[in-house]
ROTIKE-95852 format. One record per residue (C-alpha): x, z, y; residue in one letter. Coordinates in steps of 0.05 Angstrom, whole numbers, plus 5000, padded with zeros to 4 digits. Layout:
BEGIN
XZYa
...
//
This chain:
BEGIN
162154175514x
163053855445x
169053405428x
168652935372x
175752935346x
178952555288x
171652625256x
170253365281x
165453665322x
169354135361x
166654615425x
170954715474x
169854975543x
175454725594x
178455015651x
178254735725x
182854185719x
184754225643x
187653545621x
185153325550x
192153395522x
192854165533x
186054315500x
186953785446x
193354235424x
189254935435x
184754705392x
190154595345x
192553785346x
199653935358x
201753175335x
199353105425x
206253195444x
207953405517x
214052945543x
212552915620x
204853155638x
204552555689x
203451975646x
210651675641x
213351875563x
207151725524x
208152235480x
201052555491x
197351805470x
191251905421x
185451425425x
178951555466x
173951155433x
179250715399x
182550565459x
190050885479x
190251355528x
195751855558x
191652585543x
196052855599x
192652375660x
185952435623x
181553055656x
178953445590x
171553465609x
171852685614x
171952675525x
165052835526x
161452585472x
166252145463x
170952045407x
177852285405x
183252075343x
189852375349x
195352225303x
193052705250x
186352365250x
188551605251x
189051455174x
181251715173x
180051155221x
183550645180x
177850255142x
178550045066x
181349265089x
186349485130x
189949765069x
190850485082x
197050795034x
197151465005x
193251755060x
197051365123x
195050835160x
198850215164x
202050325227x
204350965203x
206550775142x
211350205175x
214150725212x
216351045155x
217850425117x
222650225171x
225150945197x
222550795269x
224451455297x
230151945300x
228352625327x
220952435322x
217852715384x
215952015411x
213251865348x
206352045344x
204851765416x
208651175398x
204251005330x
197951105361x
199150565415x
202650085366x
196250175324x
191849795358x
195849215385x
193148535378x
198147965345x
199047715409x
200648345441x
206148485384x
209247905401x
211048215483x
212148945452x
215649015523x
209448945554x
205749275503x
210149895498x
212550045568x
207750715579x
212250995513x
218051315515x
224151375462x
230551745482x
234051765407x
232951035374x
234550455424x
227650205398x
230049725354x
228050095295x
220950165330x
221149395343x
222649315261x
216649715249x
211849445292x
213548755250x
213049045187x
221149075170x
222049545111x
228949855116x
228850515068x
230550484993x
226251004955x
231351254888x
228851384827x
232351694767x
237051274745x
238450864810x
245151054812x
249451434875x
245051664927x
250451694985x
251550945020x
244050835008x
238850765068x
234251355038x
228751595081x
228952195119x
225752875089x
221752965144x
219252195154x
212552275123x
210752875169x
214052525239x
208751985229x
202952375206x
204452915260x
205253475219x
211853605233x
212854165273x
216254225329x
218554865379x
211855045400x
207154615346x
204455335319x
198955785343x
200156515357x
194856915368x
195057405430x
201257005469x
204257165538x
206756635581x
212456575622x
213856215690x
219956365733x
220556355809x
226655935829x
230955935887x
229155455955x
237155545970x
242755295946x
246255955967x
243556665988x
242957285969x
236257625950x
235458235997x
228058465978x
221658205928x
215358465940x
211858435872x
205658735904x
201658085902x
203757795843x
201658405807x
195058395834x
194257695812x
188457725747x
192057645677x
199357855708x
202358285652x
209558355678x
214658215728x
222058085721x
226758135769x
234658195778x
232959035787x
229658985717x
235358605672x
241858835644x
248058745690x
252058395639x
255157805651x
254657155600x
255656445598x
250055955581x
255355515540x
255355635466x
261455565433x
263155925371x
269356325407x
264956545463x
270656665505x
271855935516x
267355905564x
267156325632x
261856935635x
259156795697x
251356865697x
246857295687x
239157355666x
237157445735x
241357435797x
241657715871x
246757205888x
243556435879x
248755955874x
243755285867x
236855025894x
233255135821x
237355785802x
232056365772x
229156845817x
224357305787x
219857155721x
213357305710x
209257415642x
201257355640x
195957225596x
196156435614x
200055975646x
195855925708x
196656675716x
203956655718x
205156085750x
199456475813x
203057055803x
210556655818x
206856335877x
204557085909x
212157385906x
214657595972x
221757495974x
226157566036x
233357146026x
239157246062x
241756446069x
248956286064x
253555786071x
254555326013x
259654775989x
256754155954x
262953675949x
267753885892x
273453585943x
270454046002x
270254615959x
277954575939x
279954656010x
282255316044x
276955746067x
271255396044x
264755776015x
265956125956x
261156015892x
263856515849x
263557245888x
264557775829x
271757915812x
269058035741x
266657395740x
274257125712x
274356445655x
275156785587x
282356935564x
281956325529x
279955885573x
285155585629x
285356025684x
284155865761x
291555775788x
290055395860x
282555565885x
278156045863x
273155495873x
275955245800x
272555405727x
278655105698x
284654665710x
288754285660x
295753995672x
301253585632x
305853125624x
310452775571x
316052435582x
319252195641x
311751885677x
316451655744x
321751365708x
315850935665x
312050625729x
318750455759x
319850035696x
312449705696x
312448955717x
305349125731x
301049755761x
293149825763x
291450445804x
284450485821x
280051125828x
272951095789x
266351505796x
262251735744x
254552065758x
250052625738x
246052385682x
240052855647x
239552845576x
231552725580x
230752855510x
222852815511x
222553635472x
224454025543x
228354605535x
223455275512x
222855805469x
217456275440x
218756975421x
214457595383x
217158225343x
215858055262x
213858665215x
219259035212x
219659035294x
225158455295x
226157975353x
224857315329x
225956745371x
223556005359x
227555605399x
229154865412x
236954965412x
242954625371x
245255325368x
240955785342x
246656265304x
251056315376x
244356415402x
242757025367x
248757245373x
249257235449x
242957545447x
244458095407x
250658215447x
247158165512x
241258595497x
245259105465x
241959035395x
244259005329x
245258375299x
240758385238x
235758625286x
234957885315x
233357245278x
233456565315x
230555975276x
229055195297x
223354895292x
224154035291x
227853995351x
226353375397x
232653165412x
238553455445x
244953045459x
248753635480x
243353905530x
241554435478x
248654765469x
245855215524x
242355885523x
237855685583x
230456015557x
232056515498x
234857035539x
228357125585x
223556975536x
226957585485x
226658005548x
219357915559x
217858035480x
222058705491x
218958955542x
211358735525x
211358845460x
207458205453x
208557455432x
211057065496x
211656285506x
216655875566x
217055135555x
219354865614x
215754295654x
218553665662x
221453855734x
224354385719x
228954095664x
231853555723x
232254135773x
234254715737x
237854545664x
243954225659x
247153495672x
252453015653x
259153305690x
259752805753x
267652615761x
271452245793x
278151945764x
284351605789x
288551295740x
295050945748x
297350525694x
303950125686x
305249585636x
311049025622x
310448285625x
308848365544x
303548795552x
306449385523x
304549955572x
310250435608x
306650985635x
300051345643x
297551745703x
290452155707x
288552565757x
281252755740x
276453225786x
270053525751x
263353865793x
261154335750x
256254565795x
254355335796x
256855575736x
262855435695x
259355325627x
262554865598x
267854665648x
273754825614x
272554435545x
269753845587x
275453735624x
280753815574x
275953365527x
275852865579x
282452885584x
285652825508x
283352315473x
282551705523x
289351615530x
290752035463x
289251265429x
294650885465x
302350895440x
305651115510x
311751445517x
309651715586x
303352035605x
301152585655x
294952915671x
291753375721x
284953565723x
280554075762x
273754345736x
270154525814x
265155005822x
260254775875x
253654995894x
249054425863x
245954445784x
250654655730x
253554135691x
254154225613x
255453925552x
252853165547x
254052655497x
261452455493x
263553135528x
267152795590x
269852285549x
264751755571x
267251905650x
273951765637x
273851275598x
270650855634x
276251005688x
281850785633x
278550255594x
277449935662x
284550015681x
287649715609x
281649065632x
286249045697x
293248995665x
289948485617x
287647945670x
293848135713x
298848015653x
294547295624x
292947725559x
286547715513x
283748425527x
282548515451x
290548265440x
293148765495x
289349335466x
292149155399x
299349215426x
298349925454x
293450325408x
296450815360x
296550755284x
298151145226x
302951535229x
304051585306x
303152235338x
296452215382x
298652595448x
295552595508x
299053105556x
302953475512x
307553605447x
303854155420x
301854085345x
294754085330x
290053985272x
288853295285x
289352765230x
288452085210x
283852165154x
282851475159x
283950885204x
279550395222x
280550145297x
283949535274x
277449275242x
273249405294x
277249095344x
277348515297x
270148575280x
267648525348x
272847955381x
270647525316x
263047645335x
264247505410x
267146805389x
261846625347x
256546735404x
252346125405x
252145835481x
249346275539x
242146135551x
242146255625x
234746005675x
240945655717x
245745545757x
245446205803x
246846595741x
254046815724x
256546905649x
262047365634x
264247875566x
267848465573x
269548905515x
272249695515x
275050105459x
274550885447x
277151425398x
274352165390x
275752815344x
270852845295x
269653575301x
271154015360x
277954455367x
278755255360x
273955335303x
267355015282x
264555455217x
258255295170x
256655605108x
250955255056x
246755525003x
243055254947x
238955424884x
236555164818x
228855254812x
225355304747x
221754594751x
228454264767x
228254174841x
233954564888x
232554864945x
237954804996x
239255155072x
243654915116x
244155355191x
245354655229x
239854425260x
235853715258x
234653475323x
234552715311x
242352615282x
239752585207x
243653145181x
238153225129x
237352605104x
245152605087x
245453395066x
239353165015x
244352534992x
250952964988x
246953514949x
243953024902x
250352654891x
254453204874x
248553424818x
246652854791x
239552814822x
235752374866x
235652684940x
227652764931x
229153344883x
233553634946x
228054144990x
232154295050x
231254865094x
235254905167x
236855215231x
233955905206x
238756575214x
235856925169x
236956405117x
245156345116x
250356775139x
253156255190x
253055605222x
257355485292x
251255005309x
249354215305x
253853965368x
260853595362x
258053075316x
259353715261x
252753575222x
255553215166x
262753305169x
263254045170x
255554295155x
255253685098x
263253915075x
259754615064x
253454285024x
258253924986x
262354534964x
256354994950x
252554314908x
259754254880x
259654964859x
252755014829x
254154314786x
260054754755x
255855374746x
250354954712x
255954694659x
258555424653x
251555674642x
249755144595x
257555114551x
255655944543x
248955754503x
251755094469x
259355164464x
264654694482x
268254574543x
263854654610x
266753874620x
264053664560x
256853754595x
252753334650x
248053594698x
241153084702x
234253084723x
231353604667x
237653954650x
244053944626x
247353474569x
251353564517x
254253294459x
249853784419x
243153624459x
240353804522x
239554434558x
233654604598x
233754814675x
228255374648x
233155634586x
238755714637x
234556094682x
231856554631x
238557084651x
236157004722x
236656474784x
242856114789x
245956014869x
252155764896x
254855794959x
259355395002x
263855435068x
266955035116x
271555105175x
271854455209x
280454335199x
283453905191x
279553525242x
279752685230x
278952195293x
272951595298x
272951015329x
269250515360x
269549855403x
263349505444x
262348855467x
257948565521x
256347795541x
252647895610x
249247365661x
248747635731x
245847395791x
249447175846x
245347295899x
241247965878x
245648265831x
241748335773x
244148425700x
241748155649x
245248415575x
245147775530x
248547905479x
250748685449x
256048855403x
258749415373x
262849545305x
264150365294x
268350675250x
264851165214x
267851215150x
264251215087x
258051055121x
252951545082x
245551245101x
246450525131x
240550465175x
240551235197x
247251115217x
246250365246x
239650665282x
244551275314x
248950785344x
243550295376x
239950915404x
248151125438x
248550545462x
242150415489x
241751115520x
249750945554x
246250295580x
242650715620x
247151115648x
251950535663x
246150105699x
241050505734x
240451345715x
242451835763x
240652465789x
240652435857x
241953115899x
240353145968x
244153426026x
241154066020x
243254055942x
236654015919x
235253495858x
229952885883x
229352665809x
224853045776x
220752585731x
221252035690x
217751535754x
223951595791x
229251675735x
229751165699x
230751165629x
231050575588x
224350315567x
223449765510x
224349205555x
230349435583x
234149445517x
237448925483x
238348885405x
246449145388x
248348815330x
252849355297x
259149325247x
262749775208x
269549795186x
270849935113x
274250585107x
273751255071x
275651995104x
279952305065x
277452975107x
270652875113x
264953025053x
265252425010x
269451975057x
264252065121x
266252125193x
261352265256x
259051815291x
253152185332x
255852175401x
261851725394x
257751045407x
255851195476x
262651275503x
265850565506x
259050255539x
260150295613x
266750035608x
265149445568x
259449325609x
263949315675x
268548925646x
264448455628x
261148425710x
268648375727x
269247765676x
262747415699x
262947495780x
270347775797x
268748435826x
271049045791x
265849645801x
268650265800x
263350665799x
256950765763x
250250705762x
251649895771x
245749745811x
244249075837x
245649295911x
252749565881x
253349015847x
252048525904x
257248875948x
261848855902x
260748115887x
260448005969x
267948385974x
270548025924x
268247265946x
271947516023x
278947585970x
278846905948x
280446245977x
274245915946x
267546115937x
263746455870x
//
């Protein structure tokens, strides 16, 4: 048949049920994302005869003669009137004018629907936008695009200090004209593809596979199974000490610990072919028993999830004292925690539940492998990791180091769900052993059912405080499911357990918390890193004291938190590397109570409505403990321009954009002159990876020592030819200065190229803060929320790029909305996980989010590159809290556990009504 796309004639034959957006990308559109391949994300939209449609629902045979415009074709369809720019259409061109994405995986889809909406439907973009999908932004950013906000400044020489200034990102023009590429937006010619057979139980033991069938099956190549792997044992968790986390999995496994858990793999020419071949393995199972409830699993004699003796937490990490059902416990206390509640005039004990929640970044988890021309394994991953990648790798398949190289693509998104080897290992495997390219992206199912989650928990807290407010004593006793694997498990649970109480001024504190093994889906690393669970537990607790003592929640906060110069402990006296590089908590608490006092009044339909505010406070180390290493390079080039590499990867937190503005800063330049390179192994020596909220304060520290470095070498260089003092010269746009005339880039590189390097090693480590506010109406009778008014002031020191940063905390917070209010993933009784697409978990759409207006306090980092702090993950963590607390303020009932659905939220209400002597 012939397509007509973006102007082309194109032939194309499809296959028996071949969707248009699978053949659109083999013929080579790869700005048709894949986000779901059922018609929820919207990232496959192009236009069928100027119309939107979702590629993925669209059977390929039914673009006949018909004309197809992806989003590398749209500016051609832009006529003279409509003003096209530089080769963009409008729409695309507000997108860039008003930085509406982040990672930029939605982005394409999102611009072709929002380019053909009518005035009217721009005014109901909730309407208009609800088949599109963004994980990273909040949508606000979108929503200022749509109306034709500009938000970026565009330097030119001479327009002073690049860093503070709302610069567009490096990337921007190629997110909106789709040519930015991500994972798998490259062809490769003779590829292999890779499906994997996964386990029916949650536990059992493979006894036999009968690849007979599967082999027989036309285009099969090769088959995998646990008989074809290397024993070795590894954990999916990357950290940069690998022996922080426990080395308890393996490629492929006789003993399945989780409904989801890999089986056998097989490689063909096409993904048909593999996934036949999976369907026609034979494999016999011997079933056994299996423990689902963390509690259940701590008791004597229950199932055991972890059989192998060898299969022991690192040396590093806590070891199992009670049950070997445990990945990790951690236990302290600090002062005299009895003695404390005995002197409280008031006690809140209350125990609080906290869900599985899926990152659903719309870029699943995948990777694509083939041997370069020297017979390297190269890898092309979507990973926040790619250096402990390789590394595990190498390790794992016995090769040498050098002998590997691991390098990002754009990664579409991540939030923590990418610190995981969960595709590399299989897919470098398969290139081994074939000798030719192979491809796994997983489908949108199989990253519910078979990745990683949100660690589910479930916290008690007991907390004591005098008639004055100031608090007496702390108790937490936390228990973490870390399903079927311990990755992660020990650093979430001591995470979780430091800095939430870390931020109050208590002289007694204790904490015990359990990491569980079960057999259900592995938890992992998520946003916050178990902060966000207990928090929510604490911050709900302080909201207790407050009503129960007659105290403004703002003024008993300010009466416990910690300052300067107090010690932050949390369960114990041990020093540690953490520092006050700044301070700012005060001004966001202040920030946000004056905000919340100037609300104009509630706008509520009536009566049956309830109004209520509830606020919640959080603190987090910038950068992770034990070690977190980057190294930077950069380079003068003859015309003037650097080039820069960085290892961390881009994956929506704008590391780029602020490498480009520390870089140009610290020579002199404009950050256009800056051509940045990332998440490449082959290009640096090291880089621990882009997780932690590290991207700009240790990966930028490192850009800012080797930009440093090469400013100094250029003023060495250039005193050598000229004379004088190297201080006596200034690096600019065309050379260096003196008081003897300029110097030109091309004379100093006459003696050959001119590089600097720089490293950093993540200590001391500073601490960020941030406070949210919420004014809520809910319903009385169906227990509906509705967010009216959003508030949040961060502390993010020196605040590098204005709207990047402003556009990273609305996307946190509108991503924690979600978790607090509706997503879950729900396991059954069997263990297997019912939400597998985007239809029945929910993530928040445009119409579910409301517009945070967001502050920041006015400080500078004495540890951080040029004053900056994170502030990446740190905005999603005080949300649920603040959002309970402000339920609790509107209706009475305190939820203590989330997703707050209107059911829970009407039971609640319902239990609380039967406590009081009149009515709600």
């Amino acid at each position: 048949m012939i397509l007509h796309v973006n102007g082309q004639e194109q032939a194309a034959s499809p296959r028996p049920g071949q969707c248009l957006r699978t053949m659109l990308r083999e013929l080579g559109w790869f700005g048709v994302k894949k986000g779901c391949d059922a018609g929820d994300c919207g990232a496959c939209t192009v236009h069928l005869d100027g119309e939107p449609v979702h590629s993925c629902l669209l059977p390929a045979f039914r673009a006949e003669g018909r004309r197809v415009t992806t989003i590398e074709g749209l500016a051609g369809s832009c006529t003279p009137e409509l003003g096209e720019t530089a080769g963009l259409h409008p729409m695309q061109q507000a997108f860039l004018d008003a930085q509406g994405y982040q990672c930029g995986f939605c982005t394409p889809g999102m611009i072709m629907t929002a380019s053909v909406l009518d005035q009217g439907q721009r005014s109901d973009l909730a309407t208009a936008l609800k088949g599109n999908l963004c994980r990273c932004t909040g949508y606000g950013a979108i929503a200022e695009a749509i109306a034709g906000v500009a938000r970026v400044e565009r330097l030119a020489d001479g327009d002073g200090e690049p860093c503070g200034r709302s610069i567009p990102a490096p990337a921007g023009r190629g997110i909106v004209s789709g040519d930015a590429a991500f994972t798998f937006d490259l062809a490769v010619p003779d590829l292999l593809h890779l499906k994997v057979l996964r386990s029916p139980h949650a536990h059992a033991r493979i006894s036999r596979i009968d690849r007979a069938a599967a082999l027989a099956v036309p285009g099969v190549v090769a088959i995998f199974t646990h008989e074809d792997v290397p024993a070795k044992s590894f954990s999916t968790g990357r950290h940069e000490n690998p022996l922080d986390d426990a080395a308890d999995t393996r490629i492929l496994d006789p003993i399945l610990r989780f409904i989801g858990q890999r089986v056998a793999a097989v490689v063909a020419i096409s993904e048909e072919a593999a996934e036949a071949g999976c369907g026609a393995l034979l494999v016999d199972y011997e079933i056994r028993d299996a423990v689902l409830d963390p509690d259940e699993a701590m008791r004597p004699g229950s199932p055991l999830v972890v059989h192998d003796s060898a299969d022991q937490p690192g040396e590093d990490a806590p070891p199992r004292l009670s049950h070997p059902n445990l990945a990790a416990e951690v236990h302290g206390e600090v002062g005299d925690v009895t003695a404390g509640f005995a002197e409280a005039d008031l006690i809140h004990e209350a125990t609080y539940h906290s869900q599985r929640v899926q990152h659903a970044h719309l870029e699943t988890h995948g990777a694509l492998g083939w041997r370069d021309d020297d017979g390297r394994l190269v890898i092309r991953s979507s990973t926040q990791t790619p250096f402990l990648t390789r590394d595990a790798l190498a390790d794992l398949l016995e090769l040498e180091r050098d002998s590997v190289r691991v390098l990002c693509g754009r990664v579409g998104g991540g939030f923590g769900g990418k610190q995981e080897m969960l595709t590399e290992d299989l897919v470098a495997l398969a290139v081994l052993a074939t000798g030719r390219p192979v491809k796994w992206e997983l489908t949108r199912q199989e990253q519910f059912s078979a990745t990683t989650t949100r660690h589910p928990m479930r916290v008690t807290v007991k907390m004591g405080a005098r008639r004055d407010g100031t608090l007496t004593a702390i108790a937490l006793n936390v228990v973490s499911n870390t399903g079927a694997y311990g990755n992660h498990a020990g650093g979430v649970i001591h995470h979780g357990c430091n800095e939430v109480i870390g931020v109050y001024r208590c002289p007694n504190k204790r904490v015990d918390g359990y990491a569980v093994y079960t057999h259900t889906l592995p938890s992992g690393a998520f946003r916050g890193y178990g902060l966000s669970q207990t928090i929510f537990a604490v911050e709900s607790a302080m909201d207790e004291l407050a009503r129960g003592l007659g105290l403004d929640p703002f003024e008993m906060r300010r009466r416990n938190v910690v300052r300067p110069g107090d010690p932050m402990v949390s369960n114990s006296l041990e020093p540690h590397d953490v520092e006050y590089g700044s301070y700012g908590l005060d001004q966001c608490l202040d920030l946000v109570a004056a905000a919340m006092r100037e609300l104009a009044p509630a706008d509520i339909p009536s009566a049956d409505w309830l109004v209520g505010t509830g606020m919640a406070l959080a603190m987090i180390d910038t950068i992770p403990p034990r070690g977190h290493f980057a190294e930077a390079r950069i380079a003068l080039r003859a015309d003037g321009t650097y080039a820069l590499d960085v290892g961390t990867a881009e994956f929506g937190n704008g590391t780029t954009t602020v490498h480009a503005q520390i870089a140009a800063s610290a020579l002199g330049t404009i950050p256009d002159r800056i051509s940045l390179c990332h998440g490449d192994t082959d290009r640096i020596g090291h880089d621990t990876g882009a997780y932690g909220s590290t991207g700009i304060v240790v990966a930028g520290q490192a850009t800012l020592k080797a930009a440093l470095a090469l400013s100094q070498g250029l003023r060495e260089a250039a005193a050598e030819r000229g004379g004088g003092a190297p201080d006596q010269y200034r690096v600019h746009r065309d050379g260096v200065s003196s008081p003897s005339g300029d110097i030109g880039f091309s004379d100093l590189l006459s003696d050959g190229p001119i590089v600097r390097r720089g490293k950093a090693d993540g200590s001391p480590r500073s601490v960020a803060f941030n406070v949210q506010g919420f004014r809520v109406a809910v319903h009385r009778s169906s227990g509906e929320v509705r967010i009216l008014d959003s508030l949040h002031a961060a502390d993010a020191g020196r605040v590098m790029n204005p709207m990047q940063c402003r556009g990273q905390i609305e996307g946190g917070v509108a991503q924690a909305i979600g978790a607090a209010l509706y997503e879950a993933v729900r396991i059954d009784d069997e263990g297997r996980v019912v939400t597998q697409t985007f239809r029945n978990y929910h993530i928040p759409a445009f119409a579910d989010v409301p517009r945070t207006k967001v502050f920041f306090a006015d400080t500078y980092d004495r540890i951080g590159p040029l004053g900056a702090k994170s502030m990446s993950e740190s905005p999603f963590n005080p949300v649920a809290p603040a959002l309970a607390n402000a339920i609790r303020d509107a209706t009475g009932a305190r939820l203590t556990a989330t997703p707050f659905a209107p059911d829970r939220i009407y039971l609640s209400v319902m239990e609380a009504v039967e406590h009081r002597d009149s009515p709600v």
